[in-house]
C-alpha positions in Angstrom: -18.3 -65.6 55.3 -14.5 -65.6 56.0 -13.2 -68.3 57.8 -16.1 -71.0 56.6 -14.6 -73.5 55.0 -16.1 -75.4 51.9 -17.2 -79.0 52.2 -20.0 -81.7 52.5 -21.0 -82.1 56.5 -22.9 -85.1 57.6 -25.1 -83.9 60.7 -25.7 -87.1 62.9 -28.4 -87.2 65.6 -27.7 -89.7 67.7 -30.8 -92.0 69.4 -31.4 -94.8 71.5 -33.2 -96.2 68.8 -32.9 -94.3 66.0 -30.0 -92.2 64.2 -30.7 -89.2 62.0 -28.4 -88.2 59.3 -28.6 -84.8 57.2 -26.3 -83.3 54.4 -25.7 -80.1 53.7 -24.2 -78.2 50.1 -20.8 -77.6 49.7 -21.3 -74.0 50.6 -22.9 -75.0 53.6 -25.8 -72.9 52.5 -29.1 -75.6 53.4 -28.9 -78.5 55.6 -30.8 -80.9 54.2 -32.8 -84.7 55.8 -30.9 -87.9 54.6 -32.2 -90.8 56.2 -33.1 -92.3 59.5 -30.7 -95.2 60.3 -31.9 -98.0 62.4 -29.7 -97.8 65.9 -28.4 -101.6 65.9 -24.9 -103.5 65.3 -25.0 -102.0 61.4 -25.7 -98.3 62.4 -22.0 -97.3 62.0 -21.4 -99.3 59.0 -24.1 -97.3 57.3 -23.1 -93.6 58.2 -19.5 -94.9 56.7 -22.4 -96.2 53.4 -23.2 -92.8 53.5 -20.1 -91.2 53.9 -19.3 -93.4 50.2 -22.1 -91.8 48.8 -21.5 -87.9 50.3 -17.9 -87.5 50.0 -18.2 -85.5 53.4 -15.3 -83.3 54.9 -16.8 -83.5 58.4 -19.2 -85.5 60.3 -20.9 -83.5 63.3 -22.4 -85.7 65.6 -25.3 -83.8 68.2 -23.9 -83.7 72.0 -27.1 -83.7 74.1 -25.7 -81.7 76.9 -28.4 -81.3 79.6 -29.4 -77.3 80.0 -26.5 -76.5 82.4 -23.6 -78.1 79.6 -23.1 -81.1 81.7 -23.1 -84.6 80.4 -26.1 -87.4 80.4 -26.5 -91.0 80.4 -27.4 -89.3 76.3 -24.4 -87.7 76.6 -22.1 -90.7 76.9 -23.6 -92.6 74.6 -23.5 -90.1 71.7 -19.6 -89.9 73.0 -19.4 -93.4 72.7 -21.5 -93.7 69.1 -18.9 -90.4 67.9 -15.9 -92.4 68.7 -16.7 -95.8 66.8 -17.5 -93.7 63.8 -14.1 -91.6 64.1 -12.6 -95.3 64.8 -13.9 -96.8 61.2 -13.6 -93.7 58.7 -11.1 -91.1 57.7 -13.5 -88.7 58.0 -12.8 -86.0 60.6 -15.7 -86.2 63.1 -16.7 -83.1 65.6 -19.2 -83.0 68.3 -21.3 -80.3 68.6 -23.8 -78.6 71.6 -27.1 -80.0 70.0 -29.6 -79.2 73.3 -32.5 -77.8 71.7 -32.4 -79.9 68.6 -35.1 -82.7 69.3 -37.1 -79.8 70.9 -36.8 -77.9 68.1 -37.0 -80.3 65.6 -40.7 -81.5 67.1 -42.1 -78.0 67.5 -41.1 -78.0 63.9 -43.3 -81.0 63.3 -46.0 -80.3 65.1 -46.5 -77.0 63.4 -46.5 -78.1 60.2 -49.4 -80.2 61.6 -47.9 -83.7 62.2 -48.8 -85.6 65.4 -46.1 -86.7 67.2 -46.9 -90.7 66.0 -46.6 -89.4 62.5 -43.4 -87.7 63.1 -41.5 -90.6 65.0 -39.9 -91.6 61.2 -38.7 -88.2 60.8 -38.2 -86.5 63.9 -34.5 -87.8 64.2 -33.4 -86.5 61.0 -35.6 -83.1 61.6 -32.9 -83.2 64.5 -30.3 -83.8 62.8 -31.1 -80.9 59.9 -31.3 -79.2 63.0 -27.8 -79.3 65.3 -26.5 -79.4 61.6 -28.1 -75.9 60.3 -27.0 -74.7 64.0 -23.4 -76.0 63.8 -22.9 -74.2 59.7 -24.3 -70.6 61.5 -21.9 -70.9 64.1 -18.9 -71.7 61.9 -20.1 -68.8 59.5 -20.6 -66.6 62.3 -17.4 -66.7 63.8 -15.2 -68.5 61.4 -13.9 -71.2 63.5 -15.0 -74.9 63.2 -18.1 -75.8 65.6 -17.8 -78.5 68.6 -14.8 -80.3 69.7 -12.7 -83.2 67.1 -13.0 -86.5 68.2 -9.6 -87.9 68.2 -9.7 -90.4 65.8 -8.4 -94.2 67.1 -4.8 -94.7 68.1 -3.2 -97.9 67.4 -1.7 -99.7 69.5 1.7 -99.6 70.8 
């Protein structure tokens, strides 16, 4: 496990309509669900709530990249949703390749028998537990930090 380096991580799956936020342990061992955060004018104020409350040294936020790495209308937005949370915290923030996530995240659902109605609450932060878990493995695995940093805002000149 050389090169991982120790800290809280807020995993953020991004939504149209919903954002899902997981935690992992210090060690990075187990990503865990935190909450699904309604996607309105408050959403960013409560990831920097939960940043408070997590003490975080990183916040990855899911890039949904279409299959061939190139950006979507998703894409942008998550961009865009990355950038006002690096703009408001300290907090370094890092965008990761999160694909497969959703995918993954309801064939987890659906076979631990939930419908996909049932899962609509959860599915976001199954997501987010998800690109999170994904983003720990590849730091572990090669020792370098996952994604790319989002720069955080530069004042003015």
């Amino acid at each position: 496990m050389s090169g991982f380096r120790r800290g809280v991580r807020l995993g953020i799956d991004v939504g149209a309509a919903r954002v899902g936020v997981a935690k992992c342990d210090p060690d990075g061992l187990l990503a865990t669900p935190v909450e699904t955060v309604a996607r309105n004018e408050h959403a960013v104020a409560r990831i920097l709530e939960l940043c408070v409350e997590y003490d975080p040294t990183e916040i990855l936020v899911g890039l949904p990249l279409n299959m061939r790495g190139e950006d979507t209308a998703s894409t942008t937005d998550a961009r865009a949703f990355a950038a006002a949370v690096a703009a408001a915290s300290a907090v370094p923030v890092r965008l990761v390749d999160e694909r497969l996530s959703t995918v993954s995240a309801h064939a987890a659902l659906r076979d631990s028998g939930r419908t996909q109605r049932s899962s609509r609450s959860i599915v976001d932060q199954v997501a987010a537990v998800v690109l999170l878990q994904q983003a720990l493995d590849v730091e572990k695995n090669t020792g370098r930090p996952p994604g790319i940093p989002v720069p955080p805002a530069q004042e003015p000149a």
